[in-house]
C-alpha positions as CSV (number, residue, x, y, z in Angstrom):
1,X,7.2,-18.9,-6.9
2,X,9.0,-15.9,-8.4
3,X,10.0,-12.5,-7.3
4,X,7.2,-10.8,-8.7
5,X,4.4,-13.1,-7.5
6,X,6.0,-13.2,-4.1
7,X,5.9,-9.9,-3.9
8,X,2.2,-9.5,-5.2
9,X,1.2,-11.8,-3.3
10,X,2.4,-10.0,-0.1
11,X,1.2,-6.8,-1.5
12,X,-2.3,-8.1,-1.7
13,X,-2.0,-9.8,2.0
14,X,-1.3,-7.0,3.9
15,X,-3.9,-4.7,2.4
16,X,-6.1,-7.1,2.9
17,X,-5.0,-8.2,6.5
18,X,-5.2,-4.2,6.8
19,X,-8.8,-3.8,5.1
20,X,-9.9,-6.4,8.2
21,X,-8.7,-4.0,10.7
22,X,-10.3,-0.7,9.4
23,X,-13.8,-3.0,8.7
24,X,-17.1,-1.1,7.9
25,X,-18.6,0.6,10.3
26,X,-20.4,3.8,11.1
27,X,-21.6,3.8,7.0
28,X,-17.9,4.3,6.1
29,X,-17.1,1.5,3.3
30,X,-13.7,0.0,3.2
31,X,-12.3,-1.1,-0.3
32,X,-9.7,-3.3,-1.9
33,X,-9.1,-2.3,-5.1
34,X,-6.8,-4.9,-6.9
35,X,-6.2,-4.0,-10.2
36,X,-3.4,-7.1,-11.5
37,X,-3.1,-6.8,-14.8
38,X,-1.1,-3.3,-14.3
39,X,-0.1,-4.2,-11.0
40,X,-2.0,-1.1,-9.0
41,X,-3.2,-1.8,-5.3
42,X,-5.3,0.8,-2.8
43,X,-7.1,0.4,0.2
44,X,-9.5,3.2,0.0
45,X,-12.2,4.6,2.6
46,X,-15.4,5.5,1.3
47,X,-18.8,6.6,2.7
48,X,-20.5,9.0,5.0
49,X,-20.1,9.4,8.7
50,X,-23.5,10.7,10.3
51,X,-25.1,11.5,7.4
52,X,-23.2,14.9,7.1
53,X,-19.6,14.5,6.5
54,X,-18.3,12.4,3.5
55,X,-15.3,10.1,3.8
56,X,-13.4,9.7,1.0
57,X,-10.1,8.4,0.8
58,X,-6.7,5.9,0.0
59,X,-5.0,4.6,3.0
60,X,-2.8,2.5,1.0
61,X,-1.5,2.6,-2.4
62,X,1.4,0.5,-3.9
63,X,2.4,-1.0,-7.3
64,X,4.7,-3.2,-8.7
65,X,7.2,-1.8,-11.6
66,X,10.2,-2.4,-12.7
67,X,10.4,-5.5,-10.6
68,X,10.1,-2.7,-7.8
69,X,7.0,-2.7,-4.8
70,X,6.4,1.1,-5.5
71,X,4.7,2.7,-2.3
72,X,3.3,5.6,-3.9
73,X,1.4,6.3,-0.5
74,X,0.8,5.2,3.1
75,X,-1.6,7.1,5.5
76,X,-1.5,4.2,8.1
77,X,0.4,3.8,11.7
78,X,2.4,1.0,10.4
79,X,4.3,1.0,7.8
80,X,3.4,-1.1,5.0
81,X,7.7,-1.2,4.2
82,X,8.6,-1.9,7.2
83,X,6.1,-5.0,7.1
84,X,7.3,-6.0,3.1
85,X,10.7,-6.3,4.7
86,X,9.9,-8.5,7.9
87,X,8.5,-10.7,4.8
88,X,11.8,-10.9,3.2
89,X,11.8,-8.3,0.5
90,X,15.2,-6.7,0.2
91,X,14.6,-2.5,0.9
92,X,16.9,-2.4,-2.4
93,X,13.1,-3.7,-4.2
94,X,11.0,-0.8,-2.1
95,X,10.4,2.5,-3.2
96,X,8.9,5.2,-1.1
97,X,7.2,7.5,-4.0
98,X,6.0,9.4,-1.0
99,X,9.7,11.0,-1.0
100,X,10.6,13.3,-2.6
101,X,13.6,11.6,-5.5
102,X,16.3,13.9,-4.5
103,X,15.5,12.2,-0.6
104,X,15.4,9.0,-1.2
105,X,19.4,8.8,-1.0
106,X,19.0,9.5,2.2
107,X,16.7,6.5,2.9
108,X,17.8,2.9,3.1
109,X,15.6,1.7,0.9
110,X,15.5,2.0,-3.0
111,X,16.1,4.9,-5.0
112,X,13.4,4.3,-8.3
């Protein structure tokens, strides 16, 4: 398998194995949202708790450019780079989009 498939592959894993662990409940809707032609991937909460407050919103979202994993955002406890690298992805191939670019340098993983 190469590079690219590996890493979609692990991409679509963990947000699933992560979209187990938040599982519906309370009317709040848990979504995988795999779009693989361009390479975009959320795990997004939807729904209403109590029948008065709306839930809306991603967890997760990462793509796969440039032959880069791109985290563009992570609102979870664990981080989904820390987890691509105990897979074996080099933290040279994982951007955090979340940082700002003139912080990454200061990361050890992957500038853009």
């Amino acid at each position: 398998m190469d590079k690219l498939n590996r890493y979609r592959e692990h991409v679509r894993s963990l947000l699933t194995q992560r979209g187990r662990e938040f599982s519906s409940r309370d009317g709040v809707e848990t979504q995988l949202i795999f779009d693989r032609e361009h390479d975009h991937y959320q795990l997004v909460r939807t729904g209403w708790r109590d029948s008065t407050h709306r839930v809306y919103g991603c967890l997760l979202h990462v793509d796969i450019k440039d032959d880069k994993i791109w985290v563009q955002h992570d609102g979870t406890e664990v981080a989904i780079a820390d987890q691509l690298v105990a897979l074996g992805v080099p933290k040279q191939d994982i951007v955090l989009v979340y940082h700002a670019p003139n912080v990454r340098q200061y990361t050890e993983f992957a500038l853009g």
